[in-house]
Biotite code that builds the C-alpha atoms (Angstrom):
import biotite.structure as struc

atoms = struc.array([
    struc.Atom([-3.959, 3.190, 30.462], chain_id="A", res_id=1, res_name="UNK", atom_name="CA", element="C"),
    struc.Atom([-3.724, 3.607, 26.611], chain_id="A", res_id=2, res_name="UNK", atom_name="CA", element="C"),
    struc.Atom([-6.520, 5.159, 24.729], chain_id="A", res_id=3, res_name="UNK", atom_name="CA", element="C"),
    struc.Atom([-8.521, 2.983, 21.964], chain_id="A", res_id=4, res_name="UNK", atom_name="CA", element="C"),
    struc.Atom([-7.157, 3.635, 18.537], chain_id="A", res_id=5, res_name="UNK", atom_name="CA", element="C"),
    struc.Atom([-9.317, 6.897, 16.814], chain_id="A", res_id=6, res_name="UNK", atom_name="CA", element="C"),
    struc.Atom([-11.832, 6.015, 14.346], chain_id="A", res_id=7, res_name="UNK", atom_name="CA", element="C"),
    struc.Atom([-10.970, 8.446, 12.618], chain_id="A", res_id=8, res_name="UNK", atom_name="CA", element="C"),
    struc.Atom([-7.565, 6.434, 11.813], chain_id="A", res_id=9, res_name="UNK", atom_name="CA", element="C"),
    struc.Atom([-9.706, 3.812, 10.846], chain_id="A", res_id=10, res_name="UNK", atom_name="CA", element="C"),
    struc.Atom([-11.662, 5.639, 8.498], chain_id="A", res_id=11, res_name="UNK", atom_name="CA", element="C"),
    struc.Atom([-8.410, 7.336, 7.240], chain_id="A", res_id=12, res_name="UNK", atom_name="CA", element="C"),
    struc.Atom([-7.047, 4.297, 5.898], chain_id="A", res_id=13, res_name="UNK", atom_name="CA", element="C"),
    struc.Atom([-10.228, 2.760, 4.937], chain_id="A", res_id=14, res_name="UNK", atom_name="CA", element="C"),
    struc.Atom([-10.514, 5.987, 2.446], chain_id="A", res_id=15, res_name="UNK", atom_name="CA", element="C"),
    struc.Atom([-6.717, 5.157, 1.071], chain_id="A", res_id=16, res_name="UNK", atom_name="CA", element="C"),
    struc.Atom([-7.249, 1.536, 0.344], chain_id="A", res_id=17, res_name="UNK", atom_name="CA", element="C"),
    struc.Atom([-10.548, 2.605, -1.004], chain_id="A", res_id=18, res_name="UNK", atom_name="CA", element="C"),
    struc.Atom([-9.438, 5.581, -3.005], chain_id="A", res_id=19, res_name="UNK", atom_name="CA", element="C"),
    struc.Atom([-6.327, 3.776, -4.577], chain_id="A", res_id=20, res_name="UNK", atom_name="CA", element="C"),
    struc.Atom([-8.863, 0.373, -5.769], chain_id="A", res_id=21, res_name="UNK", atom_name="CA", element="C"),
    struc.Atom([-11.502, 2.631, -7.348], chain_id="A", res_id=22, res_name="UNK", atom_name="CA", element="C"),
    struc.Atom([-8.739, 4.457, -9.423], chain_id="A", res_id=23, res_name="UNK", atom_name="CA", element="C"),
    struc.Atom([-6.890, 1.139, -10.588], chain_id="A", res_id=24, res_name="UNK", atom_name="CA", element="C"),
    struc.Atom([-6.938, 1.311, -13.869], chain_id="A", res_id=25, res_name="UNK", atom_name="CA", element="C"),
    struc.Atom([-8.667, 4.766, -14.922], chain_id="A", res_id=26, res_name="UNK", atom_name="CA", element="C"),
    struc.Atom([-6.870, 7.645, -15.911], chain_id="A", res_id=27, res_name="UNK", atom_name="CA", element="C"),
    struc.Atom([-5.761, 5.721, -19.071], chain_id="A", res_id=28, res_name="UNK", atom_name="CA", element="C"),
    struc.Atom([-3.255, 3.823, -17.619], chain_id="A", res_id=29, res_name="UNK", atom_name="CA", element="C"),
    struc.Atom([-2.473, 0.255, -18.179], chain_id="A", res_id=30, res_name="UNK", atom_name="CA", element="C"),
    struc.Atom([0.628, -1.663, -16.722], chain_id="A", res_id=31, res_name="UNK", atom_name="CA", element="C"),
    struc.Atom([3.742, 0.613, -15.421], chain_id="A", res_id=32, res_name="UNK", atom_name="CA", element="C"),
    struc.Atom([7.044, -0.945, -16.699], chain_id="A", res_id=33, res_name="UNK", atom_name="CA", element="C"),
    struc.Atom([7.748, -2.010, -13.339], chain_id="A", res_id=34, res_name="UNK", atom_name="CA", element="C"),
    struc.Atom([4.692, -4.399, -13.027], chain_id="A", res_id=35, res_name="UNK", atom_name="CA", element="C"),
    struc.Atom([5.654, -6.265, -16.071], chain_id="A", res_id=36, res_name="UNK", atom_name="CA", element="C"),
    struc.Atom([9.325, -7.037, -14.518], chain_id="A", res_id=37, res_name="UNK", atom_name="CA", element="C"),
    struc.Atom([7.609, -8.246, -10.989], chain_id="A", res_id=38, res_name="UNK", atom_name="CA", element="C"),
    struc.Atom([5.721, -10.972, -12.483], chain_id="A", res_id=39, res_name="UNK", atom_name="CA", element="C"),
    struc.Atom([8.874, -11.832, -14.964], chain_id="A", res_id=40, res_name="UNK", atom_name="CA", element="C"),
    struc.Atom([10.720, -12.335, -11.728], chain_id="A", res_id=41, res_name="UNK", atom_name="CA", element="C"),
    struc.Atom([7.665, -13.857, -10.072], chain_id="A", res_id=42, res_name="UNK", atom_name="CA", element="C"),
    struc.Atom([8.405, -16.310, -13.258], chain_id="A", res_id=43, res_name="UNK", atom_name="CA", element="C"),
    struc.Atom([11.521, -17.176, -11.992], chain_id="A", res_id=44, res_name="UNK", atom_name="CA", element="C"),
    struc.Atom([12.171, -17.064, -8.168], chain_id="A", res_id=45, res_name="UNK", atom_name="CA", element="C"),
    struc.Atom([15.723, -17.361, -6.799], chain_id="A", res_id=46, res_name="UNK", atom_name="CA", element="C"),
    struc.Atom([17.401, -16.009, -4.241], chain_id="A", res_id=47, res_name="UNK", atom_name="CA", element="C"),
    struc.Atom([19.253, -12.946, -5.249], chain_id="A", res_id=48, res_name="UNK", atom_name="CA", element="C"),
    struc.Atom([18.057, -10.061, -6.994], chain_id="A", res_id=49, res_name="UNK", atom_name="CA", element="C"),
    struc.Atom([19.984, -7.289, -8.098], chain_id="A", res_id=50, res_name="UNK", atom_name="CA", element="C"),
    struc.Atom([17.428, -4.848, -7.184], chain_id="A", res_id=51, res_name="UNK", atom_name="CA", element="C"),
    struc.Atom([14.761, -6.766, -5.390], chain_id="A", res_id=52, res_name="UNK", atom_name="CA", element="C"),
    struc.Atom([14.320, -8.591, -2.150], chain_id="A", res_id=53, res_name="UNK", atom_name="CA", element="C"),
    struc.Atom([13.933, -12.061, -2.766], chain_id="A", res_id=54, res_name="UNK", atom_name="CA", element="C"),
    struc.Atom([10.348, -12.044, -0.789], chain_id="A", res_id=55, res_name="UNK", atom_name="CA", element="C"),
    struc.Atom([8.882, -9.492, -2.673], chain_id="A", res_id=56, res_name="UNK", atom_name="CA", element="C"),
    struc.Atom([8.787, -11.412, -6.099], chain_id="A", res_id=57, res_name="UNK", atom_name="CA", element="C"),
    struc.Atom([7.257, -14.788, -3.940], chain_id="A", res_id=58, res_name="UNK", atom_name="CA", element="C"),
    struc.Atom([4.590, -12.080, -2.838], chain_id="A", res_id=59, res_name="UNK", atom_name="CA", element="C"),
    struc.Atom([3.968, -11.381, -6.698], chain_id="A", res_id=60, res_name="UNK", atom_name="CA", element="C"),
    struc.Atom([4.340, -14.674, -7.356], chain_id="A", res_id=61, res_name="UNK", atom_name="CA", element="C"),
    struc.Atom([1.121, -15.854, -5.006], chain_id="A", res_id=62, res_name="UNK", atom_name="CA", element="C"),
    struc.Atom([-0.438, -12.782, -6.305], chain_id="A", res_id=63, res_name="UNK", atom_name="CA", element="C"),
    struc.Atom([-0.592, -14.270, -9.477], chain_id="A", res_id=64, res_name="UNK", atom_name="CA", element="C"),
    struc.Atom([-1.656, -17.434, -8.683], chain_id="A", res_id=65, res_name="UNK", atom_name="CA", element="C"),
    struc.Atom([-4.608, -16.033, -6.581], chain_id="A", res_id=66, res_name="UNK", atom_name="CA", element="C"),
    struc.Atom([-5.798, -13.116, -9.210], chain_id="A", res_id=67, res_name="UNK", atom_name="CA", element="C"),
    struc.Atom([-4.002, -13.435, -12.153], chain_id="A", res_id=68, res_name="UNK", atom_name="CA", element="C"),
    struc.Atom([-2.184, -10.318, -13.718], chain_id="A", res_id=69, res_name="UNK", atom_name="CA", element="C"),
    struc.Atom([-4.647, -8.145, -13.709], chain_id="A", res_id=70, res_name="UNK", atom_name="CA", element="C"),
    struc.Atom([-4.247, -4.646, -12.331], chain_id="A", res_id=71, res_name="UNK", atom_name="CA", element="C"),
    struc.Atom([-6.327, -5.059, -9.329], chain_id="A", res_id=72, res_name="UNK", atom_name="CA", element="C"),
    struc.Atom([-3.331, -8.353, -8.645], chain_id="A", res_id=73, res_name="UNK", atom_name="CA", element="C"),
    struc.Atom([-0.360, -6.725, -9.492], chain_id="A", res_id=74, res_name="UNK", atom_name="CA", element="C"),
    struc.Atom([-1.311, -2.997, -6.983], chain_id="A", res_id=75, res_name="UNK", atom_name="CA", element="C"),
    struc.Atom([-3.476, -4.974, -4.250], chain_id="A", res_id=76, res_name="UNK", atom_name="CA", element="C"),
    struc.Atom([-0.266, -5.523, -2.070], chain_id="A", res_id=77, res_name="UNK", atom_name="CA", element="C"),
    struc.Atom([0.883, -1.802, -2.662], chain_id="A", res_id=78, res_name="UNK", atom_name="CA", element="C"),
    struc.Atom([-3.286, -0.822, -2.131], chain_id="A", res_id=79, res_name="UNK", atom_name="CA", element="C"),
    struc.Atom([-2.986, -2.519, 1.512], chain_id="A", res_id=80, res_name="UNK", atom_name="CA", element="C"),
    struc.Atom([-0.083, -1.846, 2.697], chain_id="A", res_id=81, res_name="UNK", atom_name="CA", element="C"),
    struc.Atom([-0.243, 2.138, 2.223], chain_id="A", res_id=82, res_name="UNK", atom_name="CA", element="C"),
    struc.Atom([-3.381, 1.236, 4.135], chain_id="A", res_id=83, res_name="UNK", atom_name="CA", element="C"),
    struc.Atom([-1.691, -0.051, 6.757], chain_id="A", res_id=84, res_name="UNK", atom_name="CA", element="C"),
    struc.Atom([1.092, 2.716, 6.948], chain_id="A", res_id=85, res_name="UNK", atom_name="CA", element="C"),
    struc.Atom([-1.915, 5.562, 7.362], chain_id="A", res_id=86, res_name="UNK", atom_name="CA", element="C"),
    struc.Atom([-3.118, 3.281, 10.581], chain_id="A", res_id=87, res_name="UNK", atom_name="CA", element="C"),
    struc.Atom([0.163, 2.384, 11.632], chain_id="A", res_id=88, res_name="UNK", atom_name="CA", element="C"),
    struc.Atom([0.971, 6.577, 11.765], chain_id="A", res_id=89, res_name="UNK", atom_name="CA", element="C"),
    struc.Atom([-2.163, 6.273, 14.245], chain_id="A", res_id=90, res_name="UNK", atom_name="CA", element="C"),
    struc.Atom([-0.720, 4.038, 16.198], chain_id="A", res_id=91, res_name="UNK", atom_name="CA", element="C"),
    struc.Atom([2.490, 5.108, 16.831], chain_id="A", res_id=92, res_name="UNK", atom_name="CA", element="C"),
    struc.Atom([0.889, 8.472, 17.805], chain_id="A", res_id=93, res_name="UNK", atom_name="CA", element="C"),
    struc.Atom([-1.105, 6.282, 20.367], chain_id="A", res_id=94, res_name="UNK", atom_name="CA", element="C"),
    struc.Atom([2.250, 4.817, 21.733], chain_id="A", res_id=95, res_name="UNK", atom_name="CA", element="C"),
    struc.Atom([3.526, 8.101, 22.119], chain_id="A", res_id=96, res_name="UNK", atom_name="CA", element="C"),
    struc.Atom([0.618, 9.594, 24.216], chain_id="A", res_id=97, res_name="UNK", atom_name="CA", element="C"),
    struc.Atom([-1.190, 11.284, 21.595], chain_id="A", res_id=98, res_name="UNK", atom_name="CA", element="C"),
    struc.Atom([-5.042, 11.007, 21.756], chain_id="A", res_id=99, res_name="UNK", atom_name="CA", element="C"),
    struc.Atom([-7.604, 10.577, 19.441], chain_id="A", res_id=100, res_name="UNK", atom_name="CA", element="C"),
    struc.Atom([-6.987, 14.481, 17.907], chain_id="A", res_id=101, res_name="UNK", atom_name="CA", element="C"),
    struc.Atom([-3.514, 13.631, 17.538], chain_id="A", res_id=102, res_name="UNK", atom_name="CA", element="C"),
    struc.Atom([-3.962, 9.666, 15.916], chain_id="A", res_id=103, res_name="UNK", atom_name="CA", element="C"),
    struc.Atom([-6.328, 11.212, 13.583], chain_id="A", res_id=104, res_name="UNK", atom_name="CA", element="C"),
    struc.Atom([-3.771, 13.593, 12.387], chain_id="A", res_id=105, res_name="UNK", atom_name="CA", element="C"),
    struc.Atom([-0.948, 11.673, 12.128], chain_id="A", res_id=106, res_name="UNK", atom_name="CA", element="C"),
    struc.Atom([-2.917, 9.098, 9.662], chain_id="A", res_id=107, res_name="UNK", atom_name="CA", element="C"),
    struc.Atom([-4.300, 12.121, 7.870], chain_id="A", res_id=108, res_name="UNK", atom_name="CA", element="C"),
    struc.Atom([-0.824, 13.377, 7.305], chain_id="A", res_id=109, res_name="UNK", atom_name="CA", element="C"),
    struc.Atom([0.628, 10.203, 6.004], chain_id="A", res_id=110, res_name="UNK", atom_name="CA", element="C"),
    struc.Atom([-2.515, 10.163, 3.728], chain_id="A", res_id=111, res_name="UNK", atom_name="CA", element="C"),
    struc.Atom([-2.174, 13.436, 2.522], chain_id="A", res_id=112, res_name="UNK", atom_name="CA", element="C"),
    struc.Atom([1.379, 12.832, 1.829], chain_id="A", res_id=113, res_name="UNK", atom_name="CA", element="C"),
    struc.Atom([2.490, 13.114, -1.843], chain_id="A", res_id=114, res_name="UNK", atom_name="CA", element="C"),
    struc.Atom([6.022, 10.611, -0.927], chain_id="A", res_id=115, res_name="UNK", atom_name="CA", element="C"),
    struc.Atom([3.514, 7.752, 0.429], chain_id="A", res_id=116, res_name="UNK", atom_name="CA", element="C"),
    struc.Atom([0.641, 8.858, -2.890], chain_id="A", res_id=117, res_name="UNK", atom_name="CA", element="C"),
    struc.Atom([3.579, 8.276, -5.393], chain_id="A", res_id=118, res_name="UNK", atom_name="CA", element="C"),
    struc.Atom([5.238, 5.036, -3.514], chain_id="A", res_id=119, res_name="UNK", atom_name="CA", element="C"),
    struc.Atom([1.846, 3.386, -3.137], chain_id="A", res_id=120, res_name="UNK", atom_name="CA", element="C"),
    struc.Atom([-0.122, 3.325, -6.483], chain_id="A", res_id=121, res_name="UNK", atom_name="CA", element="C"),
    struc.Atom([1.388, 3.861, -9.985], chain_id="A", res_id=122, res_name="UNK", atom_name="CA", element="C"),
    struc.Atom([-1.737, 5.809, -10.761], chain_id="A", res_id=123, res_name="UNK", atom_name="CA", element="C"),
    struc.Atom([0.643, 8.205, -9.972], chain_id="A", res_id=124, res_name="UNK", atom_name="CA", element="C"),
    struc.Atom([3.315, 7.864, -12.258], chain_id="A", res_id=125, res_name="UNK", atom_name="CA", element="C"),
])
């Protein structure tokens, strides 16, 4: 019988998605370069990108339509789904036998992570 997810790995990722909204925005910076060319693209949707997925500018697109281009729009999807990769390191450590010691530090190793800090906020850049 498999163990309840930790909530501790819960907690984990509520601190990420928590930790990467309050700091939208501070630190001075304003729009990264690569923001501005999501919602061009989000201005015209097609099927071929040269360096994009064609889903991820539809994402951007609704985005948009739902917040407008504000910062808190244009890093929400990033926000949640680093979120979701600290409780998803939880739960593979569940699938593999792991209990709730080892869930918790699997998310708190994918949180402390500078690769998944950089890939999931611009704050960083």
């Amino acid at each position: 019988m498999r163990s309840r997810i930790s909530g501790l790995v819960w907690v984990l990722a509520g601190v990420k998605i928590l930790a990467h909204l309050a700091t939208t925005g501070m630190f001075g910076y304003s729009y990264f370069v690569d923001e501005l060319y999501y919602f061009a693209c989000a201005e015209h949707l097609d099927w071929g990108y040269v360096d994009l997925p064609p889903l991820f500018p539809a994402v951007t697109a609704v985005m948009r339509m739902l917040f407008g281009e504000s910062l808190f729009a244009v890093r929400l999807v990033p926000t949640l789904s680093g979120g979701a990769t600290v409780l998803m390191a939880g739960l593979l450590a569940r699938e593999l036998g792991g209990g709730r010691a080892a869930q918790g530090l699997a998310a708190l190793a994918v949180l402390v992570a500078p690769l998944h800090l950089a890939v999931n906020s611009k704050n960083f850049h």
